[in-house]
N, C-alpha and C positions, 0 to 999 in steps of 0.2 A: 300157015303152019302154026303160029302162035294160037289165032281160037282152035286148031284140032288139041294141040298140047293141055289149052285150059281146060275144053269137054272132056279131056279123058282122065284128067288129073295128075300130067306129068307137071313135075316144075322144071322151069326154064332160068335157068341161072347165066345172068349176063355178069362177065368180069372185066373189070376198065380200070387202067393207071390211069387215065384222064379227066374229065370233069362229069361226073354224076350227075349232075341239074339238066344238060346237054341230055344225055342220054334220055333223062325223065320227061323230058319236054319231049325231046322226036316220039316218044313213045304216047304221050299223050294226043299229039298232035295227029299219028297216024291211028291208032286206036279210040280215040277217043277217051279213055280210061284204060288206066294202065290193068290188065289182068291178072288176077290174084296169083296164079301159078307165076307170075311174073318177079322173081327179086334180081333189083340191082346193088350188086358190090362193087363201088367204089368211092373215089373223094367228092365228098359233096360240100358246096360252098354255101355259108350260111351268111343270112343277109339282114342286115340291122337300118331298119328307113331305108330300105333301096341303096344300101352300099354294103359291100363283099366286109366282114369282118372276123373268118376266118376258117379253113379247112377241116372238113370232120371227114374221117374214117370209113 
């Protein structure tokens, strides 16, 4: 369902209270590359030398 959405040009808006890197990773993992029609909204953790240093929006 995700490549018919990208071929025809719908966007796909994923919305999460939960963690954003999670969602970008599964979506990497299954896809291979995340799809441009593809935006995720939520809290994404940003990482300084491989440790968590603090939540973005």
């Amino acid at each position: 369902m995700v490549y018919e959405l990208d071929r025809y040009n719908v966007p796909l808006m994923i919305f999460s209270a939960g963690v954003g890197n999670i969602i970008d990773s599964f979506m990497q993992q299954k896809f291979g590359e995340i799809p441009k029609n593809v935006h995720i909204v939520s809290n994404m953790m940003l990482f300084d030398e491989k440790v968590r240093n603090l939540f973005r929006d």
